[in-house]
Chimera marker file (.cmm) of the C-alpha trace (Angstrom):
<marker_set name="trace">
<marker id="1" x="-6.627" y="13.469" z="-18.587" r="1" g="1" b="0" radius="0.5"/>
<marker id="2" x="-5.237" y="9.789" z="-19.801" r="1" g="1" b="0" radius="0.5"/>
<marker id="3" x="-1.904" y="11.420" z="-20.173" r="1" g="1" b="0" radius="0.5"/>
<marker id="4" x="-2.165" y="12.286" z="-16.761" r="1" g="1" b="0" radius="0.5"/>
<marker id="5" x="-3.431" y="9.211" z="-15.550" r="1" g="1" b="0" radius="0.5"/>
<marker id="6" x="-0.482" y="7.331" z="-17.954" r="1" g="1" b="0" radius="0.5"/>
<marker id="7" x="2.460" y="9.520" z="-16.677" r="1" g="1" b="0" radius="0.5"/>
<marker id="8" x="1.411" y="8.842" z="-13.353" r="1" g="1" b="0" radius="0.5"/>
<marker id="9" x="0.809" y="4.636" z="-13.961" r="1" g="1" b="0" radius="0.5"/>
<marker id="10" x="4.429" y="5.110" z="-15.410" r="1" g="1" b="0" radius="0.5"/>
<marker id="11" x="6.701" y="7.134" z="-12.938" r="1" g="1" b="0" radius="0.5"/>
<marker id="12" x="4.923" y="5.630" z="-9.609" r="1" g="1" b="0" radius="0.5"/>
<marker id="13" x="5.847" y="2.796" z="-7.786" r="1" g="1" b="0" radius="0.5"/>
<marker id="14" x="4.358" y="-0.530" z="-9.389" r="1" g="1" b="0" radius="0.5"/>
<marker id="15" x="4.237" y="-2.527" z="-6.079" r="1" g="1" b="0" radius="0.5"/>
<marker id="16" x="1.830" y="0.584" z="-4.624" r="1" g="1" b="0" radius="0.5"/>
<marker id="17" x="0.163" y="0.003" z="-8.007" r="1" g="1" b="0" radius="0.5"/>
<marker id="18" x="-0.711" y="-3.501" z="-7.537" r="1" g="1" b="0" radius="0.5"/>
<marker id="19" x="-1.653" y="-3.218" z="-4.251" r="1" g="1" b="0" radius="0.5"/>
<marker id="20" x="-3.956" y="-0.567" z="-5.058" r="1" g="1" b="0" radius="0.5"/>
<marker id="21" x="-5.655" y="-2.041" z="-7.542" r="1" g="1" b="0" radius="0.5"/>
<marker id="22" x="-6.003" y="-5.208" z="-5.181" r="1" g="1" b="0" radius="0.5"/>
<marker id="23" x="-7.443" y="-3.300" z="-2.621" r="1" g="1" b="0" radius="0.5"/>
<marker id="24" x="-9.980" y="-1.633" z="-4.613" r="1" g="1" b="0" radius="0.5"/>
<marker id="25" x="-11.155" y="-4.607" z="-6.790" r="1" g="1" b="0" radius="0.5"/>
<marker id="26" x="-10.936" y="-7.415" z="-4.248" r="1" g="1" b="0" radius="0.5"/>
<marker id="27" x="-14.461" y="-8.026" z="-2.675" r="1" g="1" b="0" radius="0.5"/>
<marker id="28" x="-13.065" y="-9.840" z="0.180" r="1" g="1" b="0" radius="0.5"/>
<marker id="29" x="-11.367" y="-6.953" z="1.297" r="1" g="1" b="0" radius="0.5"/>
<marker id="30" x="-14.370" y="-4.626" z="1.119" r="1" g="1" b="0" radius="0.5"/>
<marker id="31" x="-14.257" y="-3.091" z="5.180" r="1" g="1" b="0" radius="0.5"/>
<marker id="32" x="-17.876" y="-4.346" z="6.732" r="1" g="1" b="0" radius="0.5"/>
<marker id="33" x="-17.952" y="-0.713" z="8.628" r="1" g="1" b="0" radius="0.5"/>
<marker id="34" x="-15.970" y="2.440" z="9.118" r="1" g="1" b="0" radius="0.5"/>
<marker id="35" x="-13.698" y="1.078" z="12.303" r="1" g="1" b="0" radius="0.5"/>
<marker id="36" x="-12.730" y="-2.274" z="9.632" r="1" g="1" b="0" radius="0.5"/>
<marker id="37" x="-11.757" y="0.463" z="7.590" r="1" g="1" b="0" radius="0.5"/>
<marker id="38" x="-9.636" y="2.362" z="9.576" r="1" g="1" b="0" radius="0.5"/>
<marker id="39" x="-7.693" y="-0.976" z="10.868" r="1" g="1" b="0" radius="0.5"/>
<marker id="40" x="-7.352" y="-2.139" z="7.619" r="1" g="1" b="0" radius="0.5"/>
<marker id="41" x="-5.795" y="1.622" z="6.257" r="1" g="1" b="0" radius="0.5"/>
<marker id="42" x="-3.773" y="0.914" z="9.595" r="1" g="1" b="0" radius="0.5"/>
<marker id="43" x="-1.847" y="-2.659" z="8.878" r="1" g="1" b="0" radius="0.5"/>
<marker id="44" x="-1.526" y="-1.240" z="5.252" r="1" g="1" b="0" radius="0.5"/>
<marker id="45" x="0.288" y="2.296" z="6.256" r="1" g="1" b="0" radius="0.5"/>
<marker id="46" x="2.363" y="-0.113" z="8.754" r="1" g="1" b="0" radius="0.5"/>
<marker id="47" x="3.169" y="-2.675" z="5.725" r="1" g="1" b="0" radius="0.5"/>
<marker id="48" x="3.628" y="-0.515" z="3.061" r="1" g="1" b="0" radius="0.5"/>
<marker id="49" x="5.468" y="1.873" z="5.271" r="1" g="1" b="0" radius="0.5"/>
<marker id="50" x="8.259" y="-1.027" z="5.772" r="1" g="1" b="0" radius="0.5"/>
<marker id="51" x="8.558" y="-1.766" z="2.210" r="1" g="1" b="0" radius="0.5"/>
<marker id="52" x="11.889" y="-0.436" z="0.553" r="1" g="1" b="0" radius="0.5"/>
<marker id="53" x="9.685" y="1.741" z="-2.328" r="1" g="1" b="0" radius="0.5"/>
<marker id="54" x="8.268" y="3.594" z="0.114" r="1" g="1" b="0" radius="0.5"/>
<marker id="55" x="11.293" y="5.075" z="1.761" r="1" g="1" b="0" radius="0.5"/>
<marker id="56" x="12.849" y="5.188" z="-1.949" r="1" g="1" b="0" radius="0.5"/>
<marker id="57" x="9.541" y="7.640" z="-2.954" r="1" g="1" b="0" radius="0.5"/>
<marker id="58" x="10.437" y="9.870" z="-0.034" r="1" g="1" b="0" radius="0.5"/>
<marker id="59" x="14.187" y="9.792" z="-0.923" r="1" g="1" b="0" radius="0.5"/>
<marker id="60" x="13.376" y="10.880" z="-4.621" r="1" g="1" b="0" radius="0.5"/>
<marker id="61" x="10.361" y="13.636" z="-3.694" r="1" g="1" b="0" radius="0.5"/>
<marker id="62" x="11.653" y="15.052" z="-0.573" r="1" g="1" b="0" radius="0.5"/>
<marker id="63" x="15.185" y="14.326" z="0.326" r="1" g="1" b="0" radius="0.5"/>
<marker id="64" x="16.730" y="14.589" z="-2.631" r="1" g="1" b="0" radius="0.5"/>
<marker id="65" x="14.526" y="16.052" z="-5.156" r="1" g="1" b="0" radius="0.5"/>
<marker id="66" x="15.397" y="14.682" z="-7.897" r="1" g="1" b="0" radius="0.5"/>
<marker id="67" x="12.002" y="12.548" z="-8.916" r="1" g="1" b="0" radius="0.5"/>
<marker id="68" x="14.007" y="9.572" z="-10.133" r="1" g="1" b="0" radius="0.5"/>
<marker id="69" x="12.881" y="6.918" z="-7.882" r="1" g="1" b="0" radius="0.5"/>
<marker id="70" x="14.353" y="3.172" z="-8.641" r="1" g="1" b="0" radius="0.5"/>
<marker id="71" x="11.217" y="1.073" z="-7.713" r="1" g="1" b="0" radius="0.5"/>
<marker id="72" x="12.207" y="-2.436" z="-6.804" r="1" g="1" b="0" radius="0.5"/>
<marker id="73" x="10.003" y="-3.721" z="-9.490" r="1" g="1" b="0" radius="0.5"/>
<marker id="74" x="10.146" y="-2.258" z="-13.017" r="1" g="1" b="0" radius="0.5"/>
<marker id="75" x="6.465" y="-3.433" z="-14.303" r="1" g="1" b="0" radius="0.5"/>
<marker id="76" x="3.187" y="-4.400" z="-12.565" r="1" g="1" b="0" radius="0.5"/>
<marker id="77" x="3.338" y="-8.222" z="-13.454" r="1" g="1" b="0" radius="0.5"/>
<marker id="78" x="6.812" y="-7.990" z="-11.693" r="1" g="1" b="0" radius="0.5"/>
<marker id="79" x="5.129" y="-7.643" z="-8.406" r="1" g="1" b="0" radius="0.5"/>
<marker id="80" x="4.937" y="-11.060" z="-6.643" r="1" g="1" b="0" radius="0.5"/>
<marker id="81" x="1.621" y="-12.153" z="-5.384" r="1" g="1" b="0" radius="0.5"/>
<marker id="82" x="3.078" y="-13.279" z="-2.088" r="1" g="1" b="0" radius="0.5"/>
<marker id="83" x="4.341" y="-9.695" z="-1.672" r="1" g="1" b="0" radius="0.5"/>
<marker id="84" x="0.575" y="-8.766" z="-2.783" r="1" g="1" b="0" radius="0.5"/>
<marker id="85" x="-0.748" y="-11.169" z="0.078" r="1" g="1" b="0" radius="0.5"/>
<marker id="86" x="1.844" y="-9.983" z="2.368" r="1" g="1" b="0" radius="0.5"/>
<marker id="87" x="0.434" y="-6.786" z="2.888" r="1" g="1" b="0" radius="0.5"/>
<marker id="88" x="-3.403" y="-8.075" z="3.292" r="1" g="1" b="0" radius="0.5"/>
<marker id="89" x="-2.562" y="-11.152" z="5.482" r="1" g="1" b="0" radius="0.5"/>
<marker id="90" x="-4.062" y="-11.170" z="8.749" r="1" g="1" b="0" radius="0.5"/>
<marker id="91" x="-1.130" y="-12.700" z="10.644" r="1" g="1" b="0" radius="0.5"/>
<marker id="92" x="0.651" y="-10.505" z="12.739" r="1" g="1" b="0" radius="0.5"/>
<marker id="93" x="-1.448" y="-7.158" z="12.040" r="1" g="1" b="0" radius="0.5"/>
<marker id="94" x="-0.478" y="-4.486" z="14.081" r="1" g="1" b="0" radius="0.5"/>
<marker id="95" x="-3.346" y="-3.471" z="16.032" r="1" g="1" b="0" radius="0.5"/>
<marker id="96" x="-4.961" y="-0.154" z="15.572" r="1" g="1" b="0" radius="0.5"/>
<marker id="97" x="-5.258" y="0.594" z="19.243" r="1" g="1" b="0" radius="0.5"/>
<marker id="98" x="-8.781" y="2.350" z="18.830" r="1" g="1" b="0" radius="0.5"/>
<marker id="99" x="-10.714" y="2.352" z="22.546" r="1" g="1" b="0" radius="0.5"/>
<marker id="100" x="-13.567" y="0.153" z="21.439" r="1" g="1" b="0" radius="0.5"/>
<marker id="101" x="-10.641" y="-2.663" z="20.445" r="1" g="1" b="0" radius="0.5"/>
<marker id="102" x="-10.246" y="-2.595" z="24.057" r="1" g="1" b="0" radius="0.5"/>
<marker id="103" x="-14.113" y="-3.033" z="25.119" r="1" g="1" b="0" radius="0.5"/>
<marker id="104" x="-14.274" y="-5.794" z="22.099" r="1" g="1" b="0" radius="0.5"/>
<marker id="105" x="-11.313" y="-7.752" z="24.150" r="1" g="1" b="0" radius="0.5"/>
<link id1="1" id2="2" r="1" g="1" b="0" radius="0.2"/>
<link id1="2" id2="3" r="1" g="1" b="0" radius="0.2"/>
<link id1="3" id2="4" r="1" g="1" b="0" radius="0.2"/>
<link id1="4" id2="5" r="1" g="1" b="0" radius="0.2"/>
<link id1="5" id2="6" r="1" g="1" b="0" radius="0.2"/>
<link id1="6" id2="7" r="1" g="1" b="0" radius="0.2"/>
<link id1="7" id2="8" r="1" g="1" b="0" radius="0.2"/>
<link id1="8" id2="9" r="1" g="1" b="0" radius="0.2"/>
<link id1="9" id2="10" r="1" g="1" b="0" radius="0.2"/>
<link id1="10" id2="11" r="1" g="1" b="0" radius="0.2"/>
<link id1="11" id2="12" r="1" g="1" b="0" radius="0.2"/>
<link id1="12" id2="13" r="1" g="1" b="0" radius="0.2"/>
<link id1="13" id2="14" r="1" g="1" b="0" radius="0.2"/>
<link id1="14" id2="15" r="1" g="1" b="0" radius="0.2"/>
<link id1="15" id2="16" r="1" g="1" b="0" radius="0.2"/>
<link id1="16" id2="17" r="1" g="1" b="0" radius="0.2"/>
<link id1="17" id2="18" r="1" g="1" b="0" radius="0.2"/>
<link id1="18" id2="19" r="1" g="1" b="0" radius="0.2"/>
<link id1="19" id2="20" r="1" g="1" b="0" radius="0.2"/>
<link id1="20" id2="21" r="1" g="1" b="0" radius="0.2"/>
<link id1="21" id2="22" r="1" g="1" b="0" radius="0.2"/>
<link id1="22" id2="23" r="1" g="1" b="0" radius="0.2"/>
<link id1="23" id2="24" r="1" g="1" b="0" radius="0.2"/>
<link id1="24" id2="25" r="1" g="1" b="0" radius="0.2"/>
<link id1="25" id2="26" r="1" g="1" b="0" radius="0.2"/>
<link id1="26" id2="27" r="1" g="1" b="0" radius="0.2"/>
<link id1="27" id2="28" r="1" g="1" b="0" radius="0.2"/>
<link id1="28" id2="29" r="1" g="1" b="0" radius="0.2"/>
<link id1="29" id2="30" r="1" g="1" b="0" radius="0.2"/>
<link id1="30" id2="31" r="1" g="1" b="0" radius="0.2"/>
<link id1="31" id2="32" r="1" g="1" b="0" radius="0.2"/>
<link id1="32" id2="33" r="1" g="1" b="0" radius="0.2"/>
<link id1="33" id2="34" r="1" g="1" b="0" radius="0.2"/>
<link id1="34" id2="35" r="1" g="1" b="0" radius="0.2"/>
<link id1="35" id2="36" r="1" g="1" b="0" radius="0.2"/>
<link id1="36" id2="37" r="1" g="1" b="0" radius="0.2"/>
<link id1="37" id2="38" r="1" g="1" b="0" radius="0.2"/>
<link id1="38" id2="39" r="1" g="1" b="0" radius="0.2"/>
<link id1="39" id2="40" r="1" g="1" b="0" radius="0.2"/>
<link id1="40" id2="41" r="1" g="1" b="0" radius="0.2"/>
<link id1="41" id2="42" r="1" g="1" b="0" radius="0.2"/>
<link id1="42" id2="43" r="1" g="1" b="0" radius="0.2"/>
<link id1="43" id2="44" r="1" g="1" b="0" radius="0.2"/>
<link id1="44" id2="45" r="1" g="1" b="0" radius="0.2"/>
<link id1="45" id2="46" r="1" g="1" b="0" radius="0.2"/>
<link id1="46" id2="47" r="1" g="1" b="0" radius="0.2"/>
<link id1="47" id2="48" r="1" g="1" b="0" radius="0.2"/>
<link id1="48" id2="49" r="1" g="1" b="0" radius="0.2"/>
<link id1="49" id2="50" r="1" g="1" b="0" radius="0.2"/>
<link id1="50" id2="51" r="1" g="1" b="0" radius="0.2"/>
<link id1="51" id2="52" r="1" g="1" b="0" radius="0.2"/>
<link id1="52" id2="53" r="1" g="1" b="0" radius="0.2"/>
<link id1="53" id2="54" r="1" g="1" b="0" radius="0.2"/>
<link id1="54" id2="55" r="1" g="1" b="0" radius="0.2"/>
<link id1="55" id2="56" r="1" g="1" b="0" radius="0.2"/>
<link id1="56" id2="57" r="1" g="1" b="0" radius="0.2"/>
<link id1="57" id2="58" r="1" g="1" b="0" radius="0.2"/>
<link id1="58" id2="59" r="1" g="1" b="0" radius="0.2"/>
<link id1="59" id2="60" r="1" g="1" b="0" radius="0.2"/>
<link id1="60" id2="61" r="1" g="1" b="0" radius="0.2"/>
<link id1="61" id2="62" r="1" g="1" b="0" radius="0.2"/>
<link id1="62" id2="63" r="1" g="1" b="0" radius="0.2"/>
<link id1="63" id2="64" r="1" g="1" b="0" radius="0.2"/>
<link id1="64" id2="65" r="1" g="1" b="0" radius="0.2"/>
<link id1="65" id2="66" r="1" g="1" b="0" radius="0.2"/>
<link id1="66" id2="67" r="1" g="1" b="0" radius="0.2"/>
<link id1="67" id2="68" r="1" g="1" b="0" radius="0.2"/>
<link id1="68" id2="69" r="1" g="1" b="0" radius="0.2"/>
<link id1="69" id2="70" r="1" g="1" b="0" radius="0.2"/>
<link id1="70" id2="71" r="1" g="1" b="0" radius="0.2"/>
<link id1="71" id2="72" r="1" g="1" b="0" radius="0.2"/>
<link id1="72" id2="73" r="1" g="1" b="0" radius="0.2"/>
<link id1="73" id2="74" r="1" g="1" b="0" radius="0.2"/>
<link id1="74" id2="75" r="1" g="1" b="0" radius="0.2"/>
<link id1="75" id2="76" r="1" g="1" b="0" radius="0.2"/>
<link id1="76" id2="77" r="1" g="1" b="0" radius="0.2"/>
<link id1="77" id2="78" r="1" g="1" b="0" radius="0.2"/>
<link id1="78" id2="79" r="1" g="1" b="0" radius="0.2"/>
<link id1="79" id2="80" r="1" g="1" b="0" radius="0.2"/>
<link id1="80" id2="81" r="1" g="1" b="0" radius="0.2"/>
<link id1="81" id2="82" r="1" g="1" b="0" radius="0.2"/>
<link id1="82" id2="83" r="1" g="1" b="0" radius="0.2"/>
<link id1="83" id2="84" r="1" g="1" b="0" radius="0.2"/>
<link id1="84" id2="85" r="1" g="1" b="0" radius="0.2"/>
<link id1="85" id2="86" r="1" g="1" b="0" radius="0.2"/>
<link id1="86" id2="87" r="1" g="1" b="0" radius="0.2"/>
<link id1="87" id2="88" r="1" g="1" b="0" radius="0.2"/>
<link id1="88" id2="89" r="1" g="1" b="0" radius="0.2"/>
<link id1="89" id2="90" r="1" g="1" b="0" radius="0.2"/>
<link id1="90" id2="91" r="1" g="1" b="0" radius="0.2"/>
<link id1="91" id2="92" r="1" g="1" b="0" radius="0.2"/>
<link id1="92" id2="93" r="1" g="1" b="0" radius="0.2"/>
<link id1="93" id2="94" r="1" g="1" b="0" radius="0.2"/>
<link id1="94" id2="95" r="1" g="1" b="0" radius="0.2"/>
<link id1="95" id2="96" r="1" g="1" b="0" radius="0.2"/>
<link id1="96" id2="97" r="1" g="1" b="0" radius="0.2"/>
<link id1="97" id2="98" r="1" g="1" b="0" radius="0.2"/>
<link id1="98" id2="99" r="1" g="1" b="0" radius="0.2"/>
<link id1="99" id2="100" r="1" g="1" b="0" radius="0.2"/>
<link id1="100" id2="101" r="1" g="1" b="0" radius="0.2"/>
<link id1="101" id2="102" r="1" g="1" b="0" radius="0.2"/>
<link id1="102" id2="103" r="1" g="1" b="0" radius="0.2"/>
<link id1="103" id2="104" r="1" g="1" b="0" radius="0.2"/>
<link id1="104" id2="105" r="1" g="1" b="0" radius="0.2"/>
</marker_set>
């Protein structure tokens, strides 16, 4: 199981590494109920989605198929915190367009 768990720290993307980890140790980002949750999974898919690893993992898994990915960082502490805070901000968060968003309005 750890070599597992290290062959998959190694060969994914450290940016979706560190954001992970943020997300699931951060108490301020803990969702208060299951709609928070869903908005939050929202702005990340949106924000992640737009960052150049992500379209990079898809080029290496299902495009091409050649599992080589080039990450644009090469190690965790690589990853900039305001790339970190980027995808958490709440400026400019896409809205989730759920119907009770509209009754909350």
């Amino acid at each position: 199981l750890a070599d597992k768990i290290r062959h998959a720290l190694d060969t994914r993307s450290p940016y979706s590494i560190v954001i992970t980890h943020r997300l699931l140790t951060d108490d301020d980002l803990k969702p208060e109920d299951i709609l928070d949750s869903l908005r939050l999974d929202y702005v990340m898919a949106c924000r992640i989605g737009r960052y150049p690893d992500f379209s990079e993992g898809v080029r290496a898994v299902l495009i091409d198929k050649d599992n080589t990915p080039i990450w644009q960082h090469d190690r965790l502490d690589a990853v900039e915190e305001d790339l970190i805070k980027a995808v958490f901000t709440m400026e400019n968060r896409p809205e989730l367009g759920y119907p009770q968003d509209q009754m909350n309005s």
